[in-house]
Backbone as XML, in Angstrom:
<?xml version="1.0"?>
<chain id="A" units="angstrom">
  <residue number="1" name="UNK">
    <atom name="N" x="-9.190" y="-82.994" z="-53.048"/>
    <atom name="CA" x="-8.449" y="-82.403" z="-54.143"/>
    <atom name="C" x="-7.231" y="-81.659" z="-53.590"/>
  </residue>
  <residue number="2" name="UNK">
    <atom name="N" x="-6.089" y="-81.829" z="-53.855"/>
    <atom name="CA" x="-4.936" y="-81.065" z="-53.314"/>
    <atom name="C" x="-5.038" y="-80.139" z="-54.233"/>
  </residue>
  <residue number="3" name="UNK">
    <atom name="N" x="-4.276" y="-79.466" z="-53.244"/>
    <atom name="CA" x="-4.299" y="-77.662" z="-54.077"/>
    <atom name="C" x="-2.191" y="-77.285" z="-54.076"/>
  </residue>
  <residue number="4" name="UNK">
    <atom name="N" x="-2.202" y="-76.503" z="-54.928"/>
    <atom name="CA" x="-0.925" y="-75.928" z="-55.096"/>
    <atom name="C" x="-0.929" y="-75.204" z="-53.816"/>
  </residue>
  <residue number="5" name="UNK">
    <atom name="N" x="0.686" y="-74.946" z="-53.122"/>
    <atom name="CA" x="0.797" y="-74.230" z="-52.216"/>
    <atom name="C" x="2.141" y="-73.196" z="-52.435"/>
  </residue>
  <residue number="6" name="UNK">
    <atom name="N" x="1.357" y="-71.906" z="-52.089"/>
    <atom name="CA" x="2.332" y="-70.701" z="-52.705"/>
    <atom name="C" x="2.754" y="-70.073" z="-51.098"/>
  </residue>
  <residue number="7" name="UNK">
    <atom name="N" x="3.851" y="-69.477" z="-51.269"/>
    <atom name="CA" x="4.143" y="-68.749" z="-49.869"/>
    <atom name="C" x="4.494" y="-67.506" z="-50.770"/>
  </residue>
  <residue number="8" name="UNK">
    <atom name="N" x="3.605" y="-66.239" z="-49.934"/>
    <atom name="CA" x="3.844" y="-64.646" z="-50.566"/>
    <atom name="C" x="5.399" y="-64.369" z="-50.018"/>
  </residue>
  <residue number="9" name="UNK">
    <atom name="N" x="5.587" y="-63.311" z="-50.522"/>
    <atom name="CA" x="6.944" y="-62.521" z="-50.125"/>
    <atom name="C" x="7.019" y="-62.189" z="-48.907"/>
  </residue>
  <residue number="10" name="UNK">
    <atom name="N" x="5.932" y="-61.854" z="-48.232"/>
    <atom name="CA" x="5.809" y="-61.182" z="-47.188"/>
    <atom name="C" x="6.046" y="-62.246" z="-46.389"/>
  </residue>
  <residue number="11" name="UNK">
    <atom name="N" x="5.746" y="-63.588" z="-46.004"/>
    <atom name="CA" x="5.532" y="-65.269" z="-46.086"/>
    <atom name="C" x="7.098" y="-65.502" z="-45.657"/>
  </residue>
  <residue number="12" name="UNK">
    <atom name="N" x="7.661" y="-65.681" z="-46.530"/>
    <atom name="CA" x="9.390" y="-65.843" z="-47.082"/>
    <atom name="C" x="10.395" y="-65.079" z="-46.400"/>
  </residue>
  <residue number="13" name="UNK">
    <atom name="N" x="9.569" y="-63.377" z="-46.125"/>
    <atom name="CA" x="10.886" y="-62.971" z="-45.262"/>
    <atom name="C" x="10.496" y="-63.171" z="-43.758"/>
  </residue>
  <residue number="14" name="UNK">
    <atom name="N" x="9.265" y="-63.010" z="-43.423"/>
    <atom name="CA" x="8.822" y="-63.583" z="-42.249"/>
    <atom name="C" x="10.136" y="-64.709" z="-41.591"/>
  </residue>
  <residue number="15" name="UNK">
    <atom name="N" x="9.630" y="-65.967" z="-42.353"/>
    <atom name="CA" x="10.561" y="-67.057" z="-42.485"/>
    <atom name="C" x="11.600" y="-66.903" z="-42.358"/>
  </residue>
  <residue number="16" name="UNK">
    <atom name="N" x="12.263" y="-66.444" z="-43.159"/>
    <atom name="CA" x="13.600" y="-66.061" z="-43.339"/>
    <atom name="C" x="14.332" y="-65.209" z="-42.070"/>
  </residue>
  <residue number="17" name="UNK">
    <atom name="N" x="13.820" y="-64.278" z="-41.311"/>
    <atom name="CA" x="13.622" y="-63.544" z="-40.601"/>
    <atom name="C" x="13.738" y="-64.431" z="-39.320"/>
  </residue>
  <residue number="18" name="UNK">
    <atom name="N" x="12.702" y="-64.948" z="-38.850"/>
    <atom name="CA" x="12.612" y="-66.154" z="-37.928"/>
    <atom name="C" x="14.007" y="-66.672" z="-37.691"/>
  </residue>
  <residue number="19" name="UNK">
    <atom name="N" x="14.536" y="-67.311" z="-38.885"/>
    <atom name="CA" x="15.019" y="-68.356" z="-39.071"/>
    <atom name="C" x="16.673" y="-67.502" z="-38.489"/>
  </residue>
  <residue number="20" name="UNK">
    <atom name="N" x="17.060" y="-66.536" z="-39.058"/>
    <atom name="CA" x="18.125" y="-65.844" z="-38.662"/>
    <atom name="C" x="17.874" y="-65.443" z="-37.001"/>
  </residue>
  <residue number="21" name="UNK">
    <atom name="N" x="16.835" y="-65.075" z="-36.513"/>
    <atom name="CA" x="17.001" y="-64.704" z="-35.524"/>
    <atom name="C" x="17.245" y="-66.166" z="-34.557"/>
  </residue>
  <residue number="22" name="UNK">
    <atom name="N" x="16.639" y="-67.299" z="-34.951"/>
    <atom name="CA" x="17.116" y="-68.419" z="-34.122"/>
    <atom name="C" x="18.329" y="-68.779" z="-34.045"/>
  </residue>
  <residue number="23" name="UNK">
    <atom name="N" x="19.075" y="-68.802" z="-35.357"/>
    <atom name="CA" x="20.411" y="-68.834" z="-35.675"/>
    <atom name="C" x="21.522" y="-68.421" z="-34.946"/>
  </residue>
  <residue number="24" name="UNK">
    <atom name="N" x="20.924" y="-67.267" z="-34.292"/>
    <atom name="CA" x="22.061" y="-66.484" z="-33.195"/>
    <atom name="C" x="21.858" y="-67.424" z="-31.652"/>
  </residue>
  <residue number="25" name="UNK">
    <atom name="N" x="21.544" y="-68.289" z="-31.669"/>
    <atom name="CA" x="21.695" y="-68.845" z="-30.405"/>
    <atom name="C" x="21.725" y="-70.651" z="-31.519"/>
  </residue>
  <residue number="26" name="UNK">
    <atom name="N" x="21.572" y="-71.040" z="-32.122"/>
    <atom name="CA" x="21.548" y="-72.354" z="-32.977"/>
    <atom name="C" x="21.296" y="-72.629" z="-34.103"/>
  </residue>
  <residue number="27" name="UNK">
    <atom name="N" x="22.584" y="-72.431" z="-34.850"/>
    <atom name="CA" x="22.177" y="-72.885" z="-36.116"/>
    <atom name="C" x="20.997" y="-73.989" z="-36.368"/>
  </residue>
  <residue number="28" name="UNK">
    <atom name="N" x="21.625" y="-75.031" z="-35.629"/>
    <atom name="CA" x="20.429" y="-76.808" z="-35.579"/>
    <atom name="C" x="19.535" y="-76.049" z="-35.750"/>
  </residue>
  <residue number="29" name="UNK">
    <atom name="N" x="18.803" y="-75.776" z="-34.352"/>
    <atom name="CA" x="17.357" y="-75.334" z="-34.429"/>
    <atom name="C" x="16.870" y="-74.605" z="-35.326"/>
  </residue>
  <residue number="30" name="UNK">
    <atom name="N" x="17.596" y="-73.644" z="-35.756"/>
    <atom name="CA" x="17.034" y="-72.900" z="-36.781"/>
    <atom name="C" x="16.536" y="-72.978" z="-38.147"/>
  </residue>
  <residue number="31" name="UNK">
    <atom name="N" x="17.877" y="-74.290" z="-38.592"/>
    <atom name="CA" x="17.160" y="-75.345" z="-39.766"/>
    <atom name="C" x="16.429" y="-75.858" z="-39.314"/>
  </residue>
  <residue number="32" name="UNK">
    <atom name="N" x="16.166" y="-76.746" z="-38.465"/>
    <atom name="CA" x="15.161" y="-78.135" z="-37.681"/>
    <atom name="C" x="13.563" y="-76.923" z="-37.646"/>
  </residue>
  <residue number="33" name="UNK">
    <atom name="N" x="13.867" y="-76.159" z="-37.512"/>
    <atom name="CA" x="12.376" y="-74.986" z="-37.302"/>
    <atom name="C" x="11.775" y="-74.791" z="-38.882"/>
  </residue>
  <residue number="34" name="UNK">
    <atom name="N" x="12.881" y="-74.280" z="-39.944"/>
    <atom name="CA" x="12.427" y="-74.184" z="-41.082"/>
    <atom name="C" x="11.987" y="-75.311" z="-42.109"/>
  </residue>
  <residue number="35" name="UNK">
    <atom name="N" x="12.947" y="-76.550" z="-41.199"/>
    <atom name="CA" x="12.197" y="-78.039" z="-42.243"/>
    <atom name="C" x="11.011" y="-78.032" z="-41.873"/>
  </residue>
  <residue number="36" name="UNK">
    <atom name="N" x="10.647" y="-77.764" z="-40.036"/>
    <atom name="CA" x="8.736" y="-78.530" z="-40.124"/>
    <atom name="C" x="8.327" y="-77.089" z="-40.491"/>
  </residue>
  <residue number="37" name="UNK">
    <atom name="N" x="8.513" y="-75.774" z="-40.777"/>
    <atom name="CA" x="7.446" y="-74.903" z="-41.324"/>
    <atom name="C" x="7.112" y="-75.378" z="-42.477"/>
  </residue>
  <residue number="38" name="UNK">
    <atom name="N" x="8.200" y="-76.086" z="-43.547"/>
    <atom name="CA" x="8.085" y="-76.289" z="-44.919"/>
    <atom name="C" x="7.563" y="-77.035" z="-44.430"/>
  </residue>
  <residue number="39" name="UNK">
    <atom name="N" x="7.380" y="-78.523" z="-43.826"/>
    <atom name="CA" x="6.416" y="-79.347" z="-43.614"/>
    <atom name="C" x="5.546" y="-79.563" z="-43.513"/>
  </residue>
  <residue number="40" name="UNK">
    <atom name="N" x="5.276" y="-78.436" z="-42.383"/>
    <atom name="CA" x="3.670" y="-78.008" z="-41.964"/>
    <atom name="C" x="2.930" y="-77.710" z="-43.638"/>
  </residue>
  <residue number="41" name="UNK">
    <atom name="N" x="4.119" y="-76.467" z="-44.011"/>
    <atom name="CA" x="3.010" y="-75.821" z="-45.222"/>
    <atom name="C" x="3.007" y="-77.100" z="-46.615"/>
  </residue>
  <residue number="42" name="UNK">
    <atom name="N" x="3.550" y="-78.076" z="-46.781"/>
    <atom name="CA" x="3.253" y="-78.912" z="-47.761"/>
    <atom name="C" x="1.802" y="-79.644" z="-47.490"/>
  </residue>
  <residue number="43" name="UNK">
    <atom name="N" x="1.750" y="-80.070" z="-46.204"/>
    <atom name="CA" x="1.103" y="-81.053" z="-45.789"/>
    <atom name="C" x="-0.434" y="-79.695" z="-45.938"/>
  </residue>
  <residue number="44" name="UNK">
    <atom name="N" x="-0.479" y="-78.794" z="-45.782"/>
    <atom name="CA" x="-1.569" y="-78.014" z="-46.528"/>
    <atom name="C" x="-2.228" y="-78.109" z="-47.976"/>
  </residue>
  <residue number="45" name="UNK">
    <atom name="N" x="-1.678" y="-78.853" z="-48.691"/>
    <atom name="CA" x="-2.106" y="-78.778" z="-50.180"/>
    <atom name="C" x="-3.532" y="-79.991" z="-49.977"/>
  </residue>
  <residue number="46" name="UNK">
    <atom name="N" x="-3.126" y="-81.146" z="-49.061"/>
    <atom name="CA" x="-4.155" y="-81.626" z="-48.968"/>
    <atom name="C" x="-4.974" y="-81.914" z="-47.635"/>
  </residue>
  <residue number="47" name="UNK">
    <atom name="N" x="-4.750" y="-81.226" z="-46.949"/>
    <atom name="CA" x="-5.369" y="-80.866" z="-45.374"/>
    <atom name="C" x="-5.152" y="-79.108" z="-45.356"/>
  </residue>
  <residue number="48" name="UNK">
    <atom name="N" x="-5.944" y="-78.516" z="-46.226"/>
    <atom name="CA" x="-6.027" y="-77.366" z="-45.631"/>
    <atom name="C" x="-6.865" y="-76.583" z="-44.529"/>
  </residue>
  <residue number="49" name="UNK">
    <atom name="N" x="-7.917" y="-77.626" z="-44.554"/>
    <atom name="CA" x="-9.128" y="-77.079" z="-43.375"/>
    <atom name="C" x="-8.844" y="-77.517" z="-41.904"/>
  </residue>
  <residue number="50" name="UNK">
    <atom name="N" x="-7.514" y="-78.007" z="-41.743"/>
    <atom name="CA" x="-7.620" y="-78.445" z="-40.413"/>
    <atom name="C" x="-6.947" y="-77.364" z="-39.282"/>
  </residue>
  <residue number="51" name="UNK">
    <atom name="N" x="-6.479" y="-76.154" z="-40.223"/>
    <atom name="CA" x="-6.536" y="-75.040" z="-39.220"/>
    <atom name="C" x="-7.309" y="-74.471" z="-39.186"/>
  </residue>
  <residue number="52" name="UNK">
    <atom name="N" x="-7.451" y="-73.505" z="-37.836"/>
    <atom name="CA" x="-8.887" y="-72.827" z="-37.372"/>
    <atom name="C" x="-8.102" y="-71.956" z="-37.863"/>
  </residue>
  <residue number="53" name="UNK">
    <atom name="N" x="-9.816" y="-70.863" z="-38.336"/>
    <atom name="CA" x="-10.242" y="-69.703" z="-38.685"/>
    <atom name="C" x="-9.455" y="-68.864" z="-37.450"/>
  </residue>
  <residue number="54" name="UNK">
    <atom name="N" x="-8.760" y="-67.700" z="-37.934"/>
    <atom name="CA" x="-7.893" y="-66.835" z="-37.488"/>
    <atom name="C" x="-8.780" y="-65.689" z="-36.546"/>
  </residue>
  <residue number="55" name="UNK">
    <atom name="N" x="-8.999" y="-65.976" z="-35.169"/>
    <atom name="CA" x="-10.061" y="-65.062" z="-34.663"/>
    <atom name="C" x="-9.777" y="-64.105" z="-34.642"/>
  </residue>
  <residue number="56" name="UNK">
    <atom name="N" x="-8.869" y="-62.762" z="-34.995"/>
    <atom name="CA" x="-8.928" y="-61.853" z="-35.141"/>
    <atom name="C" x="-9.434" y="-61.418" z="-36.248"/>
  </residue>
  <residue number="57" name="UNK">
    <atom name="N" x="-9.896" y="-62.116" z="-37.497"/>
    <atom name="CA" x="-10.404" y="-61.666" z="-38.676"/>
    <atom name="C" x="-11.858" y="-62.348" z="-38.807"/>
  </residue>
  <residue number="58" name="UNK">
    <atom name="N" x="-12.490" y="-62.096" z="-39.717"/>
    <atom name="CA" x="-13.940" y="-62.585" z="-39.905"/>
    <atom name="C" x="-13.799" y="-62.994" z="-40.891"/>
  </residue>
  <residue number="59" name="UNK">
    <atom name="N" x="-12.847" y="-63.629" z="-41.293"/>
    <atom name="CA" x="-12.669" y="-64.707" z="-42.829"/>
    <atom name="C" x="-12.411" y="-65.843" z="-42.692"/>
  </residue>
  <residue number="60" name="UNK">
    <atom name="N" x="-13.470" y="-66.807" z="-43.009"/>
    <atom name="CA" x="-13.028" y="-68.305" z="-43.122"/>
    <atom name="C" x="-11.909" y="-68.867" z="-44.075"/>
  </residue>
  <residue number="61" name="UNK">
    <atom name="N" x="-12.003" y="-68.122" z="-44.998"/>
    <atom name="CA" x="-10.583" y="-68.666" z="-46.071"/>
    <atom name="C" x="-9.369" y="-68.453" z="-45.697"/>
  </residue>
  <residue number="62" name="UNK">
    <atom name="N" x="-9.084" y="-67.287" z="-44.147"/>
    <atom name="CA" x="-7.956" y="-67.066" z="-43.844"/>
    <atom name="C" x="-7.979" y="-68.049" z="-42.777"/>
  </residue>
  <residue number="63" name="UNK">
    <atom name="N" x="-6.957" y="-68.907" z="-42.574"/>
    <atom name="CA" x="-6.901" y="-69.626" z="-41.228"/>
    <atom name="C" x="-5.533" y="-69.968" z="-40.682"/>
  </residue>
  <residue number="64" name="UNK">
    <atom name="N" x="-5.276" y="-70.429" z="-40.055"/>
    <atom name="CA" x="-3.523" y="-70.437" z="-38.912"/>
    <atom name="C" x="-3.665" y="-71.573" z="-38.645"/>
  </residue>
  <residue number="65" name="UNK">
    <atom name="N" x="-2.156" y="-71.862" z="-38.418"/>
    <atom name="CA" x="-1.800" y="-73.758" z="-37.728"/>
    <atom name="C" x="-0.472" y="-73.037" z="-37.383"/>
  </residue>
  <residue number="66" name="UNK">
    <atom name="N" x="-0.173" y="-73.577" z="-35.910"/>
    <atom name="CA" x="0.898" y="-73.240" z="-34.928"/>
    <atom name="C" x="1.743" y="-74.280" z="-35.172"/>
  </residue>
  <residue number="67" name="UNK">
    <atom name="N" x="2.859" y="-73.712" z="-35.683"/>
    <atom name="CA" x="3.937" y="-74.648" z="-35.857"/>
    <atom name="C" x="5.235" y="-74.071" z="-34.408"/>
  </residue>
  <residue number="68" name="UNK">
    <atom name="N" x="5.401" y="-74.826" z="-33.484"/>
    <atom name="CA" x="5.817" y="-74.615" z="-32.554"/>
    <atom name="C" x="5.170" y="-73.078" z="-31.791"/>
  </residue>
  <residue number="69" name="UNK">
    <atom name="N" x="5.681" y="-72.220" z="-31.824"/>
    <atom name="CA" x="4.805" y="-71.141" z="-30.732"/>
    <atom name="C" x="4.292" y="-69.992" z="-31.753"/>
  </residue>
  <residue number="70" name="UNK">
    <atom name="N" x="4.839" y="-70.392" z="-33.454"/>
    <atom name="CA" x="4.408" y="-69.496" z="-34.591"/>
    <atom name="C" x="3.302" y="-69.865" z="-35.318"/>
  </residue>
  <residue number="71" name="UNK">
    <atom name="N" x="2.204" y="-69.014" z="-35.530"/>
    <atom name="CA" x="1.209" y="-69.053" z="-36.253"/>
    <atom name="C" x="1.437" y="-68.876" z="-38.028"/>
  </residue>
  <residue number="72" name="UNK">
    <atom name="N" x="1.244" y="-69.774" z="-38.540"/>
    <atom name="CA" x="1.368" y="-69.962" z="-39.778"/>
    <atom name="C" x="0.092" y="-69.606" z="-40.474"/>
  </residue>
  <residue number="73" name="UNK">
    <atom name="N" x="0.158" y="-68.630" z="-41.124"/>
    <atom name="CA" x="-1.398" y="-67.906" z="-41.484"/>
    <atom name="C" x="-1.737" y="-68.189" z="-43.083"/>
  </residue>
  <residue number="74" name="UNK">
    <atom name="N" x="-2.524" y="-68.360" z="-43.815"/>
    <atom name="CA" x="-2.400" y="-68.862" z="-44.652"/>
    <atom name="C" x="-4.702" y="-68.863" z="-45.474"/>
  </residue>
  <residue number="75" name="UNK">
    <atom name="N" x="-4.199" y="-68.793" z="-46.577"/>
    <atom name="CA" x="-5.233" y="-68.584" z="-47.102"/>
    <atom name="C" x="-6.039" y="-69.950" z="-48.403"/>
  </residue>
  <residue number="76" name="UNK">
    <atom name="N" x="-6.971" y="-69.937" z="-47.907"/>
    <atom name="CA" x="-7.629" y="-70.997" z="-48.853"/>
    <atom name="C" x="-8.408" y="-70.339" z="-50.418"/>
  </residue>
  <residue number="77" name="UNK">
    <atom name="N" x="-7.763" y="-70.724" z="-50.796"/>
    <atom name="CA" x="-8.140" y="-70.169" z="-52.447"/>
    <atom name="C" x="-9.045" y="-71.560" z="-53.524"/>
  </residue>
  <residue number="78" name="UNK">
    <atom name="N" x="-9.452" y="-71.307" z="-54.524"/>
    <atom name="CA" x="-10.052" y="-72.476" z="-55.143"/>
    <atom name="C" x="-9.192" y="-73.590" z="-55.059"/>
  </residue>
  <residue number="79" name="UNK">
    <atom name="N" x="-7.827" y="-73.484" z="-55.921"/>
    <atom name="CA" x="-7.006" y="-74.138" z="-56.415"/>
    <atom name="C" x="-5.376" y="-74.155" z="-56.112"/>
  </residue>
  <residue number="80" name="UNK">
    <atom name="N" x="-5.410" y="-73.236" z="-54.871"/>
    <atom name="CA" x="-4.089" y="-72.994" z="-54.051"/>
    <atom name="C" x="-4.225" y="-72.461" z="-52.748"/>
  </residue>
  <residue number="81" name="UNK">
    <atom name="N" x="-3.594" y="-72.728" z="-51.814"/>
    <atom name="CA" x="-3.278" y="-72.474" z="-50.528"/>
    <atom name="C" x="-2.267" y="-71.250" z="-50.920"/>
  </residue>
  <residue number="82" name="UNK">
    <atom name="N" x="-2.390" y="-70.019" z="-50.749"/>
    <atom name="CA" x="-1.302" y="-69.434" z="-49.872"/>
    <atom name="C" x="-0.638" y="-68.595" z="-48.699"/>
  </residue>
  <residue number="83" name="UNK">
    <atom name="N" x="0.488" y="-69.277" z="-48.403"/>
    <atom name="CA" x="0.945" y="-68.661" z="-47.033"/>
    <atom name="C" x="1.305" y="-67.060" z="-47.172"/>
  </residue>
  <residue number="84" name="UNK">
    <atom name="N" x="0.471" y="-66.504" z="-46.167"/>
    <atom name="CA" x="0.536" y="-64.768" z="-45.692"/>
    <atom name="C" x="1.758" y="-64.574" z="-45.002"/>
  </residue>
  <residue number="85" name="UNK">
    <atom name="N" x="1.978" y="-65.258" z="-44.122"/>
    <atom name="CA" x="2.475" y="-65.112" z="-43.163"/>
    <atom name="C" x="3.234" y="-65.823" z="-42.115"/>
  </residue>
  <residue number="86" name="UNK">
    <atom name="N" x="4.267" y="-65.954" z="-41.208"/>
    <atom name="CA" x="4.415" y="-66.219" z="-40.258"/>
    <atom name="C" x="4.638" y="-65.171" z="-38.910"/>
  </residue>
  <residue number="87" name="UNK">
    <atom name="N" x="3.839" y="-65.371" z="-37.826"/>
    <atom name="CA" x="3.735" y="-64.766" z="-36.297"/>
    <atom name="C" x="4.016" y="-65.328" z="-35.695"/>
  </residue>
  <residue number="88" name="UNK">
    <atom name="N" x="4.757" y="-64.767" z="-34.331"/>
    <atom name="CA" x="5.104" y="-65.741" z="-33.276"/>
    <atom name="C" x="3.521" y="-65.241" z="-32.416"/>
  </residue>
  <residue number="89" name="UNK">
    <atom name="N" x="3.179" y="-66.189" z="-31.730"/>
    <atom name="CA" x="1.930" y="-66.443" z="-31.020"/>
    <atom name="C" x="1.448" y="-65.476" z="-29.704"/>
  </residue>
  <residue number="90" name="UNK">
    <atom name="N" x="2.987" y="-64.384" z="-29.607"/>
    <atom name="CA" x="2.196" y="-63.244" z="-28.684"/>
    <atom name="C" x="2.402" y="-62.255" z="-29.077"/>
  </residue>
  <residue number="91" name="UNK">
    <atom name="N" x="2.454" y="-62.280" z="-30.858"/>
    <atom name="CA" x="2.486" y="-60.811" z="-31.297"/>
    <atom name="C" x="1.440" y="-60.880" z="-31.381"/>
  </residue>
  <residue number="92" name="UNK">
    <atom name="N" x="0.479" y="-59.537" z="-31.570"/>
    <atom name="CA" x="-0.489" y="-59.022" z="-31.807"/>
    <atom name="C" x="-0.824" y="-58.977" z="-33.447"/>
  </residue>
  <residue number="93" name="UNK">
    <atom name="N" x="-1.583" y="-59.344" z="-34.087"/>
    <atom name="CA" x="-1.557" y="-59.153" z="-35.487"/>
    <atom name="C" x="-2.050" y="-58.067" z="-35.951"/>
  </residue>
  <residue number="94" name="UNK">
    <atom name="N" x="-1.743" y="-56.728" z="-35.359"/>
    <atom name="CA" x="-2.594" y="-55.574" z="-35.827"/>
    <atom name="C" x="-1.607" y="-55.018" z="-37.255"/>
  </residue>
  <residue number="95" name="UNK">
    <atom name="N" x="-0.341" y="-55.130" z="-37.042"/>
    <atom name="CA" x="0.532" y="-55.100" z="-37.908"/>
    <atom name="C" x="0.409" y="-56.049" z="-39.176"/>
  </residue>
  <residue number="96" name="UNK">
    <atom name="N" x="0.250" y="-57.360" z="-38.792"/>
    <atom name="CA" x="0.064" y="-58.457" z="-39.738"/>
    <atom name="C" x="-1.264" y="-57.826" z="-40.959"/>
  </residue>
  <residue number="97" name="UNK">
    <atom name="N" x="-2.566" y="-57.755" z="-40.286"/>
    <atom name="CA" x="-3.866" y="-57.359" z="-40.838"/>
    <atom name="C" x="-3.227" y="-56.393" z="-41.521"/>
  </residue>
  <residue number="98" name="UNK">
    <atom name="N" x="-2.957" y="-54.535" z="-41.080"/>
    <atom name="CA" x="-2.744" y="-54.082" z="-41.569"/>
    <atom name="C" x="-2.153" y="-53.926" z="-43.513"/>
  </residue>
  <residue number="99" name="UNK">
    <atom name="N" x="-1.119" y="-55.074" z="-43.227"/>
    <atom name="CA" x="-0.548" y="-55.003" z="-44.439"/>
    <atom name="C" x="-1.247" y="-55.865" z="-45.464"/>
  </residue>
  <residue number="100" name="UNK">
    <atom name="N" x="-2.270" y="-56.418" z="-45.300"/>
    <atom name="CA" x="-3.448" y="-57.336" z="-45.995"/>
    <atom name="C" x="-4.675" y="-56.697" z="-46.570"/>
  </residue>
</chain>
């Protein structure tokens, strides 16, 4: 069953955020980074279980898929996927949790 896929605010500026900071050394890359995040997160509506459970939390509905060295965090709901978040892969998510 595919599910709708929502990205939160918090999600969006993450993204957005990312995306400017690549920008200062390549525009290219910086689009070419934000097409496969959108990619990654479409291809979630009907493969959502194929990211692992986020080991810093004890929730199976929360789980991550690394889209280049960023963890794409993201939540399984009945009838929608939505994205929490984006991390780059050696931040610490104590900040991330926090705001959840």
């Amino acid at each position: 069953m595919d599910r709708k896929v929502i990205w939160s605010f918090e999600a969006i500026s993450d993204l957005e955020a990312i995306a400017e900071y690549i920008s200062k050394d390549s525009k290219y890359y910086a689009t070419s980074f934000v097409q496969k995040v959108l990619e990654v997160s479409k291809s979630l509506s009907k493969f959502y279980e194929r990211g692992r459970s986020v080991p810093e939390l004890s929730n199976p509905e929360i789980r991550e898929i690394f889209v280049k060295e960023y963890r794409l965090i993201y939540q399984i709901k009945e009838n929608q996927i939505v994205i929490l978040g984006l991390v780059h892969g050696r931040r610490e998510l104590k900040s991330f949790i926090e705001k959840k």
